[in-house]
C-alpha positions in Angstrom: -8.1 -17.8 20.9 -6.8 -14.1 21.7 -8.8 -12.6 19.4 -11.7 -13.9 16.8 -9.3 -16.4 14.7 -5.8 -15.4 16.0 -4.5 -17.7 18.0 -1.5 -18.0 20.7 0.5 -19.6 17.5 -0.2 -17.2 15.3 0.6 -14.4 17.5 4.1 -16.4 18.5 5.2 -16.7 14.8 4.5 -13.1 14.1 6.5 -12.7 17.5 9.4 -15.0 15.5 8.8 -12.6 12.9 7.4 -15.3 10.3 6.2 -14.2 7.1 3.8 -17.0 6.4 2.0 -16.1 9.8 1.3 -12.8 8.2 -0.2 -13.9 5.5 -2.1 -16.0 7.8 -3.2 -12.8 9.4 -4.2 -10.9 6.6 -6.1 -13.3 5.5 -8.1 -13.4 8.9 -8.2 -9.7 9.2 -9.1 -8.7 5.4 -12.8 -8.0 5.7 -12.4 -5.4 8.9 -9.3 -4.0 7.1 -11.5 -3.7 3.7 -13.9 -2.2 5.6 -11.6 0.3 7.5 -10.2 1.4 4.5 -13.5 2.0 2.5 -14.5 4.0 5.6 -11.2 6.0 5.4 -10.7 7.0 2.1 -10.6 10.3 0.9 -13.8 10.5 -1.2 -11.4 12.7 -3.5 -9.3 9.5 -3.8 -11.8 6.9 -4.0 -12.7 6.7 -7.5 -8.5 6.3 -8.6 -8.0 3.6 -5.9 -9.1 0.0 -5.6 -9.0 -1.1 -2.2 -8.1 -4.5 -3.3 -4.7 -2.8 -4.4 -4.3 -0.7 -1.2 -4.7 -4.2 0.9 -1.4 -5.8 -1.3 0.1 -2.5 -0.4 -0.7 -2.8 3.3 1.1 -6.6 3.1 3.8 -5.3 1.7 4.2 -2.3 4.3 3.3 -4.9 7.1 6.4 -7.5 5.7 8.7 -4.1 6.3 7.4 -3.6 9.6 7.0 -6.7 11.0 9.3 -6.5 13.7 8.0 -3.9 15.0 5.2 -6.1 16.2 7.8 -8.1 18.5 8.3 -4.5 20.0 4.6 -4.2 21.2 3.7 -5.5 24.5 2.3 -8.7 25.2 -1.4 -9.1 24.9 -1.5 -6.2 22.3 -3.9 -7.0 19.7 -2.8 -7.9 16.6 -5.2 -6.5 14.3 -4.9 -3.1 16.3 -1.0 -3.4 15.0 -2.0 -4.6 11.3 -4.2 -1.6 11.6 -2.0 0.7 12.2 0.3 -0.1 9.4 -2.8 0.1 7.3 -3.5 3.4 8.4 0.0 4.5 7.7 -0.6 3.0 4.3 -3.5 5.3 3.5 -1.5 8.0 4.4 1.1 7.7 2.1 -1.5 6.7 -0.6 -3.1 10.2 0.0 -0.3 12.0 0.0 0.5 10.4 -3.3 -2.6 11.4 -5.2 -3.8 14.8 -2.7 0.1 16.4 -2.8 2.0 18.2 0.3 -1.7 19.5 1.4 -2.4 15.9 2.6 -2.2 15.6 6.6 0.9 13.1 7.0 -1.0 11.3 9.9 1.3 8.8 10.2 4.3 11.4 11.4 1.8 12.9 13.7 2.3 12.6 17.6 -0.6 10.1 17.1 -1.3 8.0 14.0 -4.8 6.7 15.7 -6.4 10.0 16.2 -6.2 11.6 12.6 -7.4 14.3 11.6 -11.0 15.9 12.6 -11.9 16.8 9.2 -11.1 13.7 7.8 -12.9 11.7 10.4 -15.8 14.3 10.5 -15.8 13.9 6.4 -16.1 10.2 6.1 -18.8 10.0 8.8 -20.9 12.8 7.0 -21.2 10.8 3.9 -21.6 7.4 5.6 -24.3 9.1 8.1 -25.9 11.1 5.0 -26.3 7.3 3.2 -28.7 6.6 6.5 -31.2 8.9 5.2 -34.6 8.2 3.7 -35.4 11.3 1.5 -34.9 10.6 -2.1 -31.0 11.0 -2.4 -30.7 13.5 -5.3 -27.7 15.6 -5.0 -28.6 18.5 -3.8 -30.7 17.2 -0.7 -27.0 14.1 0.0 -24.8 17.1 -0.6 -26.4 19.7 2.1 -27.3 16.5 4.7 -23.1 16.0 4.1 -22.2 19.3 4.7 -24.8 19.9 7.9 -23.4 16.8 9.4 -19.9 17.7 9.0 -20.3 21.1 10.4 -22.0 19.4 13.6 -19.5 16.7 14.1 -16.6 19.1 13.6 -18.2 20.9 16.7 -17.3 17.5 18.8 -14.2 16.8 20.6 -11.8 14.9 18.1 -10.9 12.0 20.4 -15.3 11.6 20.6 -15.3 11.8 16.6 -12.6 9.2 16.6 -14.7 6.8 19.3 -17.9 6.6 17.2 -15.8 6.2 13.6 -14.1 2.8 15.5 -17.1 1.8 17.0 -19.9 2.5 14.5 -17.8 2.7 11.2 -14.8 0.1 12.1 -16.4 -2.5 15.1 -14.0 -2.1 16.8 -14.8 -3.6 20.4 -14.3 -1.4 23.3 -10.8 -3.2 24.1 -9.5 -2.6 20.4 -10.8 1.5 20.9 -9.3 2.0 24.1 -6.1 0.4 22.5 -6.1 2.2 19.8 -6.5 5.5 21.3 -4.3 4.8 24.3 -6.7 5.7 27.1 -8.2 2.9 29.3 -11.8 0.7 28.4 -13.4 2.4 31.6 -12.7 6.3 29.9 -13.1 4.7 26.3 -16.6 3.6 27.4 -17.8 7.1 28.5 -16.8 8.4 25.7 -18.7 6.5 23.6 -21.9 6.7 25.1 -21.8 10.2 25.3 -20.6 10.6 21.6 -23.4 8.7 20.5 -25.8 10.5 22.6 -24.2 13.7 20.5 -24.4 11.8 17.4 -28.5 10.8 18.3 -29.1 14.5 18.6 -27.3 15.6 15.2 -29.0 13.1 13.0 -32.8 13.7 14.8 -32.3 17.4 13.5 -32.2 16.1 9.9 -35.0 15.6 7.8 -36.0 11.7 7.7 -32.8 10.3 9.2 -32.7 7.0 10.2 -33.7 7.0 13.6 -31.3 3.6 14.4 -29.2 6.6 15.2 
């Protein structure tokens, strides 16, 4: 196995360009693609979008694109690719409903590191979900925006580490790929995020201190 439940085969008939083998793929890679796009979601989208729908249109996209993947080198990882066309996806999907205002990630000079408000957005409401005050709006809503403001103050490419890492599970191998910088400096940067990330949360009020 290459990766958990890819095999060799699989990744030679996506080589070949074989349909079925995508299917094959989706099927292995649905949960951490649900999971990525949950994460990713504009929470202004959210409520209009089922994320079973945005997966059929991330098959679809990927069926287009397929050969593309015969382009990437060898030992690339295959969910990194599938990924990526989900990312572009979501992209297009908020640009659809959020209008020319939308950051079109996917024509950026890199689709992997969007944008730090977005990234810096989803994090704040998953982070603010940690904490064990009573979650009426008013206390979620100010732990949201206190967290944004603090993340936005980190480096983007940091931002991006601990959303693939924490948010994503990505391993180290699938961050580095993703962000094209090697496992060594994709390593560093994670600890020291989180070390940044430890300090924002232990200023709030009854965070979780798994942080």
């Amino acid at each position: 196995m290459l990766e958990d439940g890819i095999s060799a085969e699989l990744i030679a008939r996506l080589r070949a360009g074989e349909e079925a083998a995508l299917g094959e793929l989706l099927a292995v890679c649905e949960a951490r693609l649900r999971q990525m796009l949950f994460f990713r979601l504009d929470p202004r989208v959210a409520s209009r979008v089922d994320v079973d729908d945005l997966l059929q249109e991330v098959f679809l996209d990927a069926q287009k694109r397929l050969s593309h993947f015969a382009a990437t080198p060898e030992g690339s990882s295959a969910y990194v690719w599938l990924r990526l066309v989900a990312m572009q996806t979501l992209c297009d999907v908020h640009r659809r409903h959020l209008g020319t205002k939308a950051r079109d990630a996917g024509r950026d000079q890199s689709l992997n590191l969007v944008s730090g408000n977005s990234t810096a957005t989803s994090m704040a409401h998953a982070l603010a979900g940690n904490l064990t005050s009573p979650s009426q709006a008013i206390q979620r809503a100010e732990a949201v925006d206190a967290v944004q403001r603090a993340l936005q103050e980190m480096e983007e490419i940091d931002r991006e580490v601990l959303a693939l890492r924490n948010f994503e599970d990505l391993s180290n191998q699938e961050v580095a790929e993703v962000l094209g910088i090697n496992q060594g400096a994709a390593s560093l940067r994670y600890v020291r995020a989180l070390k940044r990330l430890q300090q924002i949360m232990a200023k709030l009020p009854d965070s979780d201190k798994a942080w």
